[in-house]
N, C-alpha and C positions, 0 to 999 in steps of 0.2 A: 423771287429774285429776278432784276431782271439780265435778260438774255445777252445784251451788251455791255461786255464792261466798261466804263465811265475812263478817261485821262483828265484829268486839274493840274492846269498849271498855274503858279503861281511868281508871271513873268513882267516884265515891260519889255524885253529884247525881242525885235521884231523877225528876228532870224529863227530864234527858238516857234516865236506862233506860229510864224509859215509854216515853219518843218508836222509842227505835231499836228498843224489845221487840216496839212496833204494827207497825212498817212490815215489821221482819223477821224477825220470828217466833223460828223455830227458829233460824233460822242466825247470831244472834247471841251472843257467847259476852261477858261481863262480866266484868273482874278489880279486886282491891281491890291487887296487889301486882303491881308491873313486873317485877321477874324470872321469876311468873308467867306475864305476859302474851309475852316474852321466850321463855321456853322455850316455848311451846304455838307462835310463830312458828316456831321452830327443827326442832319437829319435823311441823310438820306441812310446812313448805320440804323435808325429810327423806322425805317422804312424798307430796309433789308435791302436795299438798292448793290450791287456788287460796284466795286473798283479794279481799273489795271493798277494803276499805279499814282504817282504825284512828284510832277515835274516842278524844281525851284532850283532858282540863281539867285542872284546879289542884286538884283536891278530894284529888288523887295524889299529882300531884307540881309544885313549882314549877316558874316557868319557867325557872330555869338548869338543875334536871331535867330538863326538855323539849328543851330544844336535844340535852343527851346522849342522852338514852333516843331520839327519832328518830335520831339519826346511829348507833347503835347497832341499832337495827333495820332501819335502809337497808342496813349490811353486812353483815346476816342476810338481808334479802328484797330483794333493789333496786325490785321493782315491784309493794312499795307504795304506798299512798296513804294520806295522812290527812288529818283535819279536828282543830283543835287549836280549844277554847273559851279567850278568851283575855281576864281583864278589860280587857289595854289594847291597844287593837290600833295597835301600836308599830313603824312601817317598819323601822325597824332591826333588829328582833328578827324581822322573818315574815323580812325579807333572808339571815340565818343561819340562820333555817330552811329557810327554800329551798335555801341552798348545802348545806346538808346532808342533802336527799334528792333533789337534783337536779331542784329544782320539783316537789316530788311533795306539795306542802301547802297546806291551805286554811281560814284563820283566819276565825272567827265569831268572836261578840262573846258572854260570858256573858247565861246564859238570852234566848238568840237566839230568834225566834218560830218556829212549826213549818213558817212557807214558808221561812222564811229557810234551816233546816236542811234541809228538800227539796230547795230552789236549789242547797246546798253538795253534797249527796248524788249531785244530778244532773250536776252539774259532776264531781265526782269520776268520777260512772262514766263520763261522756263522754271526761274524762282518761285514763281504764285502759284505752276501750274504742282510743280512739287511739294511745297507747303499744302497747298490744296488735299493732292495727293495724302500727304503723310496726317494731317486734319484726319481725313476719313476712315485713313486704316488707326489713327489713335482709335477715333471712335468707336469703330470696330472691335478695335481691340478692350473698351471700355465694357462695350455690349456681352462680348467674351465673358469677360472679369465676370462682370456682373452675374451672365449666366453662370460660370465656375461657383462664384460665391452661393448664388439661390440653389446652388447642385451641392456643394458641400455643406449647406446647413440643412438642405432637405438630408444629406444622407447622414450628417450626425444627429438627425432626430428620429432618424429610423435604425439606425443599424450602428451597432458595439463595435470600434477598431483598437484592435490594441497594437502597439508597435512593441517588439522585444527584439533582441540582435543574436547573433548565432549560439551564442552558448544558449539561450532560453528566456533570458532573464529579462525582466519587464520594463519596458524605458516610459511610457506615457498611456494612458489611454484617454479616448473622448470622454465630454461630459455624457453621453447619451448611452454609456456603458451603463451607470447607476441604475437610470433608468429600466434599460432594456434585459441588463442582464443580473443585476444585480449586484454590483461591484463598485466600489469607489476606489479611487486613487490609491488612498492609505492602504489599502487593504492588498493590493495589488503590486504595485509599483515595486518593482527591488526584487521581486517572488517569480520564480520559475513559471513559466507558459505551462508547463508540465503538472504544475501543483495544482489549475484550476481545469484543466479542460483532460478529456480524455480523447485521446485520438481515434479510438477504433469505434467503428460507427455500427457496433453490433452488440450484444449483452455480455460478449465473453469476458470481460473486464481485461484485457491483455491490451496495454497501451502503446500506440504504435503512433511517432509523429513523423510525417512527411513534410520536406520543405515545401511542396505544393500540394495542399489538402482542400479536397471540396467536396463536400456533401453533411449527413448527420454524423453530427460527434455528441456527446454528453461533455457535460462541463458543472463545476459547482458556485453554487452562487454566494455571496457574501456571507450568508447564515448555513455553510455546508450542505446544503442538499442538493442534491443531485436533480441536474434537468436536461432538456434538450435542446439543440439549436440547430440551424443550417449555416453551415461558414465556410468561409475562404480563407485559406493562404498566400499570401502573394510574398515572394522574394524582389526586394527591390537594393541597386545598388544606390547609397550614397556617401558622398563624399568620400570616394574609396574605400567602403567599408557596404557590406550586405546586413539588411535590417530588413525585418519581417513583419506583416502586416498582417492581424487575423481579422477578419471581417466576420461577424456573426447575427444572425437572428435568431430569440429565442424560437421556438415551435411545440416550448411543451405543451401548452393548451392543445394543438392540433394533432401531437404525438397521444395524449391521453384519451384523444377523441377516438384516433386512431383505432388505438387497444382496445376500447369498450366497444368499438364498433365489431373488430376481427373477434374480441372475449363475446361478446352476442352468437355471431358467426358461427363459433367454436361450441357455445350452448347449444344453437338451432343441432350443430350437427348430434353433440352428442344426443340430445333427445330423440331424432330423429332413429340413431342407430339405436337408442335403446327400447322406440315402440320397435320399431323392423323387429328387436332380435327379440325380444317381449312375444313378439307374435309369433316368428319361427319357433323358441322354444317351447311355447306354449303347442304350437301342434304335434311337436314331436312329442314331448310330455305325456301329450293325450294318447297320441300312438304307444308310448312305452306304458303308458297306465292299461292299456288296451293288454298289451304282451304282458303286462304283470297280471293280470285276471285269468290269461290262460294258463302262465307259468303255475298260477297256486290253486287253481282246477287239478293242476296234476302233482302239483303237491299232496293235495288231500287222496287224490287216489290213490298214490303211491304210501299214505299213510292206511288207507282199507287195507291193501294190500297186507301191507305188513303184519295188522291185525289179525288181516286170512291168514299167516302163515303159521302166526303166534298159537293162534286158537288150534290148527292142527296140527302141531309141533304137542301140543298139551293132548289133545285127543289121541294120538298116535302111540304114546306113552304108555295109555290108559287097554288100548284097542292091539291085536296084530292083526296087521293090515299087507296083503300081500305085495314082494317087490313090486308089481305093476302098477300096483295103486300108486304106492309113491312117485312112480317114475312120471304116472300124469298127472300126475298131482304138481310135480316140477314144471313140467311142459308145461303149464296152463299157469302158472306162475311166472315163464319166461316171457311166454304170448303178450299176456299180460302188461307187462313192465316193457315189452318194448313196444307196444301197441300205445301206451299212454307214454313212452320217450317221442315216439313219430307224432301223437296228435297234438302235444303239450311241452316239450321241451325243444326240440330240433329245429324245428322253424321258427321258434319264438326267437331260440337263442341267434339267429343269422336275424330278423329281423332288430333284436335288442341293439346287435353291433350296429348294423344300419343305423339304427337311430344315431346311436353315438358318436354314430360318425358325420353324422348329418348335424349334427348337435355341437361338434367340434369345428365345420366350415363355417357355421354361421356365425357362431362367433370369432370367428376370424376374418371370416368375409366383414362384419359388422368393424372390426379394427381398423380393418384396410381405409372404410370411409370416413373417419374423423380426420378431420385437422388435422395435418403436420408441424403448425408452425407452434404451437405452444405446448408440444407432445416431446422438441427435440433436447437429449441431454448426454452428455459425453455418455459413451458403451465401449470396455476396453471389449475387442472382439473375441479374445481369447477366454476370456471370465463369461462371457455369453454365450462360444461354443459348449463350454459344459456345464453350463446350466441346462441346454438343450440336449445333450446329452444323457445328460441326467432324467430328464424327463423323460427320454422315450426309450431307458434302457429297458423297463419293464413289457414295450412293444419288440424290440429288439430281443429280447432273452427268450422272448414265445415262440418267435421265427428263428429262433438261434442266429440268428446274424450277429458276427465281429463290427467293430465298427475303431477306428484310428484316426488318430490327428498327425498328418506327416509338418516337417519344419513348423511348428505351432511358434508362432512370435509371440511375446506375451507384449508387446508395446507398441499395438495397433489400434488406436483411436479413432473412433466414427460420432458425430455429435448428427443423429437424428433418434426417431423412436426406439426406444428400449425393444418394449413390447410388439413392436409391430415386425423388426426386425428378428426378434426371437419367432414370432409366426412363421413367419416368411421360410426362414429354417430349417424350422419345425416342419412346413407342407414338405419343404424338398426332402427331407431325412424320410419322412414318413412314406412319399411318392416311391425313394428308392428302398425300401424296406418292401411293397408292394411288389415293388417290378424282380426283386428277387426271389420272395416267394413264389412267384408266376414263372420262374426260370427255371432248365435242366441242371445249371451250372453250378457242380458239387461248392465249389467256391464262394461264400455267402459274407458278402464285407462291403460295409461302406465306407469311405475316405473322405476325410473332409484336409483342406492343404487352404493354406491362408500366404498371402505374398502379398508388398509394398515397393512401388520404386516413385521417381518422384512425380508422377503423373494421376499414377489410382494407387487402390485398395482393392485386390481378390479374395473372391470367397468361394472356394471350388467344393461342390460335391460330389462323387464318385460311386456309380454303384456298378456291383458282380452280375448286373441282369445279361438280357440277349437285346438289349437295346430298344428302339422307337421306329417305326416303319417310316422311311424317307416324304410317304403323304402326308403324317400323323404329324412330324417335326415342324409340319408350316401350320400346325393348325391348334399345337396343345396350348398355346396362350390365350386362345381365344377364348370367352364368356362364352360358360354352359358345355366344351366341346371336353369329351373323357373320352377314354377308351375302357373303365374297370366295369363294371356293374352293379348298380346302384351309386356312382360317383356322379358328384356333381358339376366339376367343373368349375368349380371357384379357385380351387385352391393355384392352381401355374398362373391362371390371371390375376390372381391377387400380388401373389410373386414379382408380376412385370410389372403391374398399375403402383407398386412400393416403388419399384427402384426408378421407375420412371418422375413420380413426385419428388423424391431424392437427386434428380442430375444422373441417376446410373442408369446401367444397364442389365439384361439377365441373357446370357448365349449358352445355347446347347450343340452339344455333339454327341452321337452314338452313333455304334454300331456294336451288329451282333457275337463280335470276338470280345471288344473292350467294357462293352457296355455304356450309358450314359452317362457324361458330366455336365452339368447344370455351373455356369460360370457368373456369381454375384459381381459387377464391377461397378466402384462407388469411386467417384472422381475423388482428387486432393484435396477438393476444397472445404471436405466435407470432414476431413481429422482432424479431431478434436485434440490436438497436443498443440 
């Protein structure tokens, strides 16, 4: 383009030349003949040459000339502009001039004064400079468009939007639904939002829709089955009225990728826990095959024995044998039997328990380390107190311990592990059955009290001991740390490392009047109702 805009007049009045020769110098070009003036538009348009404007009077051409000859050069340049010297400045004829360069005209009066032709000059270029202006923000605005357009068919060729309105019901969906998600129109349209998608972005199957929804949700696809996707809700108002927008990608391929990746994870671990506990039980096995070799060493003696006694029982019969005889004869019969109690039963039997009881953390230790996430399943807390119960009544009835459930809720739901939970329980019931028998306190009871408000879930156990030494209290969760003998130390850390993978927590209090409570606390988010 170039950098000076061009004036053409197309004049013989020598007033008009002077004036527009002073003001612009070089850059004005003069003609005596409109086809002239015509071609020099033509090719300089050809040539991208810019113009101000195009000055004509009468001295050329009439004014039915003038209406043609502008409508004629509007559809050679559309943007220009003129000024037209006009002896009769006639509404109805500027009216036809204007329709015919689309407001691009500005009528003076013959031999107009040199402000008046300034005033026109300035108007004019104010006019070009705003048409110019409004040229470029069109453009801009075209450029826009165009991006919007390349943006809205990229995004219906990626991603399902469905529009439904506040009751649910379905008003349109893109073509890129079909595709993407498996849905057509037909199938769709007229049918509740509710019917195909499921709001809650978790397995509990509990459907829950939010007017502003963003993350994994499940939804079904045209042939009912069940898949996944990532989507958006968007509330949008229109035309005074609120309509809704669900924006979705499916994700089952990456969802299933997912599983097999975490269902691997979940193998590795179980295997893992089951050479660990393969091997644990395997030594301890050995060690009870070990105590069972000595236990039936003194089975058989205890069976001589009785032979010896049988055989003199029949000899005695037969013989009188003076009281003395008999009486060491007894003696050495008592010797005996508690000589082979102390070298063959007594210690085997504390040994046996060890085992058992070593035999009992490590499969529970082995629990604690699987996977939680494909372990978790609703557990009413109350039907799993006595289950636990149940199970350790036969340790409870040896130590004669009570044991009671105060305010027992029966409609207290926890969705994680069954079994890892019933452990968990289980170590504490058994810890406080421990600390009881190691107690003075004629009083032998443990308590279990369960409570709900809208934040957690408690699970308190309570026992009749003399409590936990103030040092020991900062130290029993720790891996490996006991205070019994032969304890190992798994079981209150396994206790914490549960509730800790769960969102909860485990707190203890004691002392030696009340004894220890051990306080289970599982956040809300975790009940399963």
């Amino acid at each position: 383009m170039n950098s000076m805009p061009r004036v053409l007049l197309l004049t013989q009045d020598a007033y008009f030349l002077r004036y527009f020769q002073q003001y612009y110098l070089d850059n004005v070009t003069a003609y005596n003949d409109f086809s002239e003036l015509a071609r020099s538009v033509l090719d300089d348009v050809n040539q991208e040459k810019s113009f101000l404007f195009v000055f004509m009077d009468e001295t050329v051409l009439s004014k039915t000339d003038c209406e043609f000859a502008l409508q004629h050069l509007h559809e050679i340049n559309p943007s220009l502009f003129y000024i037209l010297s006009s002896s009769t400045l006639d509404e109805t004829l500027l009216n036809r001039f204007l329709d015919v360069t689309d407001n691009q005209v500005i009528l003076v009066e013959n031999n107009a004064s040199p402000i008046l032709l300034k005033q026109a000059t300035l108007q004019v270029t104010q006019l070009a400079d705003l048409r110019a202006s409004l040229e470029n923000k069109t453009a801009q605005i075209e450029r826009v468009q165009q991006n919007l357009d390349v943006q809205n068919k990229l995004f219906n060729n990626l991603l399902s939007v469905i529009k439904f309105d506040a009751e649910g019901t379905i008003i349109n969906i893109n073509s890129h639904g079909t595709k993407e998600m498996g849905w057509s129109n037909n199938q769709v349209v007229g049918s509740s939002i509710h019917d195909i998608v499921l709001w809650s972005n978790d397995e509990s199957g509990i459907v829950q829709y939010f007017e502003t929804f963003s993350g994994e949700t499940r939804y079904f696809d045209g042939d009912g089955k069940q898949k996944w996707a990532f989507a958006q809700v968007k509330k949008v108002k229109e035309e005074k009225r609120y309509y809704f927008y669900f924006v979705g990608k499916d994700i089952s391929e990456q969802k299933q990728f997912s599983r097999r990746l975490q269902y691997e994870n979940y193998q590795e671990g179980i295997l893992k826990a089951k050479s660990d506990l393969i091997h644990d039980i395997g030594n301890t096995l050995n060690s009870m095959n070990a105590t069972y070799g000595v236990l039936a060493s003194g089975v058989d003696q205890l069976k001589g024995v009785a032979n010896y006694i049988e055989r003199w029982c029949e000899e005695k019969q037969s013989l009188s044998l003076p009281a003395e005889t008999s009486y060491n004869f007894i003696e050495a019969i008592e010797n005996s039997c508690q000589f082979i109690l102390e070298k063959h039963f007594s210690k085997t039997t504390v040994a046996l328990k060890n085992d058992l009881a070593l035999l009992i953390d490590a499969v529970g230790s082995k629990q604690q380390v699987l996977p939680l996430e494909n372990a978790k399943e609703v557990v009413n807390l109350y039907n799993l107190i006595q289950e636990v119960i149940l199970s350790s009544q036969a340790l409870l009835n040896e130590k004669q311990i009570s044991i009671q459930v105060l305010d027992a809720n029966t409609s207290i739901f926890l969705k994680l592990s069954h079994n890892q939970l019933f452990q968990a329980l289980l170590n504490l019931i058994k810890n406080a059955a421990e600390a009881i028998e190691a107690s003075d306190n004629p009083t032998k009871q443990i308590t279990l009290h369960t409570c709900q408000d809208k934040d957690s879930i408690q699970l308190m156990v309570q026992d009749s001991g003399e409590g936990i030494g103030t040092d020991d209290l900062k130290k029993i969760f720790n891996y490996g740390f006991t205070t019994k003998e032969g304890g190992s130390g798994h079981g209150l850390h396994s206790v914490a490392n549960f509730m800790n993978k769960n969102g909860g927590k485990v707190e203890v209090v004691s002392s030696k009047q009340e004894g220890t409570q051990f306080t289970l606390t599982f956040p809300v988010k975790l009940s399963g109702t």
